[in-house]
Structure formats: structure tokens, C-alpha cells
C-alpha positions as CSV (number, residue, x, y, z in Angstrom):
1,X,161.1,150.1,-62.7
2,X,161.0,151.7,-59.3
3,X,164.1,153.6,-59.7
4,X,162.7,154.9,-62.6
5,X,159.6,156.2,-61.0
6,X,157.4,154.0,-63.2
7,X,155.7,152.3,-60.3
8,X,153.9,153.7,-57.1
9,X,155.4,151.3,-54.6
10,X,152.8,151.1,-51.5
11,X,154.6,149.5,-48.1
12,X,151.9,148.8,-45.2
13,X,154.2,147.8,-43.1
14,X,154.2,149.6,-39.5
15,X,156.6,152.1,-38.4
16,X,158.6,149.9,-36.0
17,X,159.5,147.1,-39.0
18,X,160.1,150.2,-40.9
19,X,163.2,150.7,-38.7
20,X,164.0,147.3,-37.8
21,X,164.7,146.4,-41.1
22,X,165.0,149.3,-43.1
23,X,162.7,151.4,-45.7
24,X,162.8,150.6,-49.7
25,X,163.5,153.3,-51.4
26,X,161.3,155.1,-53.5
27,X,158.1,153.7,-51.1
28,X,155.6,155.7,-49.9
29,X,154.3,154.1,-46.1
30,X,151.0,153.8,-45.7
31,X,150.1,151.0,-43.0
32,X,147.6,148.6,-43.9
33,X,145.5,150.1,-41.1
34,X,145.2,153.4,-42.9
35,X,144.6,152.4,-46.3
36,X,141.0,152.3,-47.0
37,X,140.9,155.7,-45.0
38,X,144.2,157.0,-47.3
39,X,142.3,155.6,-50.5
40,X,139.1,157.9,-49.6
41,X,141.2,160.8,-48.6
42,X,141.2,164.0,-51.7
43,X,144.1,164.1,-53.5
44,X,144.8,167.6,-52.0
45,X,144.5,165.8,-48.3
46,X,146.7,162.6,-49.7
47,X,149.6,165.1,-51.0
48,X,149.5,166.7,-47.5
49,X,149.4,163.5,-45.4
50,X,151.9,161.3,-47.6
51,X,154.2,163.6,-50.0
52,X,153.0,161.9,-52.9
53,X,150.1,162.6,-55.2
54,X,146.8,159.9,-54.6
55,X,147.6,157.5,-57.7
56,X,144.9,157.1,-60.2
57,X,141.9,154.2,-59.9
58,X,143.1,153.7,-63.7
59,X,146.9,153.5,-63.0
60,X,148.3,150.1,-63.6
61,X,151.7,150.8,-61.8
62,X,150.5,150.5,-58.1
63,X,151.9,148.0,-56.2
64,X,151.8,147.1,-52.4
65,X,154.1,145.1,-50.3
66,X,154.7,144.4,-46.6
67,X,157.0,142.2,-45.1
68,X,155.8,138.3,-46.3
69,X,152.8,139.9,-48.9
70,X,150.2,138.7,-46.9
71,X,149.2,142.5,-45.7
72,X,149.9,143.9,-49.1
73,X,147.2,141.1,-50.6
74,X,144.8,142.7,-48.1
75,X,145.5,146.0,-48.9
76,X,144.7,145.1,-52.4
77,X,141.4,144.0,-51.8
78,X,140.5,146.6,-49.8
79,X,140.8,149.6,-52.2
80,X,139.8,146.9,-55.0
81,X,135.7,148.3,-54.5
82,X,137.2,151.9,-54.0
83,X,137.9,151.4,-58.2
84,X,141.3,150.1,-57.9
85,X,141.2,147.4,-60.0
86,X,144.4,147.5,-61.5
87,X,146.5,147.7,-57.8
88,X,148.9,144.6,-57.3
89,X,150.8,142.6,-54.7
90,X,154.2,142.0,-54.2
91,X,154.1,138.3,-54.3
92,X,156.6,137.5,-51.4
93,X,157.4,140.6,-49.6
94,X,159.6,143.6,-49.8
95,X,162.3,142.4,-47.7
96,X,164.3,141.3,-51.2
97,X,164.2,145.0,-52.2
98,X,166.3,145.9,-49.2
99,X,169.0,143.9,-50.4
């Protein structure tokens, strides 16, 4: 489904385990201390900051991981009262991805 663009693939992992183990492709990187800020941003200012356009409080194809999914869960609930009801977590991490 990624490959396919059908899901907006949200990594919140930092910079630095970015390029210690590598970058999934097809994920946009938004670390889970900018999230509730990114989630606020326009989608004119989101575009600018992160190359992609600000998915939709009614899309059902977001999905965040991090390294273990333990970041990722909290990114969830924090845009969950922003209207992102929909937005999931990768159960487990993303490290599999990079296989």
C-alpha cells in the first residue's frame, strides 16, 4: 500500500536514527516533537515545511511509526483532539520496512 501511494506514512523518528538506520521510503519525517505544532500548521505552511500536502482529519490512510511504535502511539493521541480520529500506529516499529 505504501508503494502505491495509498497511505501517508508519518516517521517521528529524529534525524540522527534517520541516518543510523536508514529512511523508509515513501515517509514523510516529522519528529514526534513537532507534531502537534505540524498538525496546526495551514496546509500552504505544511506543503512548504514537509513536501507533502497536510493529510485530511477524515483520511483513513495515515499512519505513524517510529522505531519500537511507542512514539508513533503518542503521536496518535496527540493530533487525535486536533480531529484526527482515523490516524493509526504502526504496531511494532518501522524498522521491518527497512528490510
Amino acid at each position: 500500500m505504501l508503494k502505491e501511494g495509498n497511505v501517508t506514512l508519518i516517521d517521528v523518528r529524529e534525524s540522527e536514527e534517520l541516518n543510523r538506520f536508514g529512511r523508509v521510503d515513501g515517509a514523510v519525517n516529522i519528529p514526534l516533537a513537532e507534531v502537534r505544532e505540524a498538525f496546526y500548521m495551514s496546509p500552504q505552511e505544511f506543503l512548504k515545511k514537509y513536501k507533502v500536502q497536510k493529510p485530511a482529519k477524515e483520511d483513513r490512510r495515515l499512519v505513524f511509526c517510529c522505531r519500537s511504535g511507542r512514539r508513533s502511539l503518542i503521536a496518535v493521541q496527540r493530533i487525535g483532539p486536533l480531529g484526527y480520529k482515523w490516524a493509526l500506529n504502526l504496531k511494532g516499529g518501522c524498522l521491518d520496512l527497512l528490510k
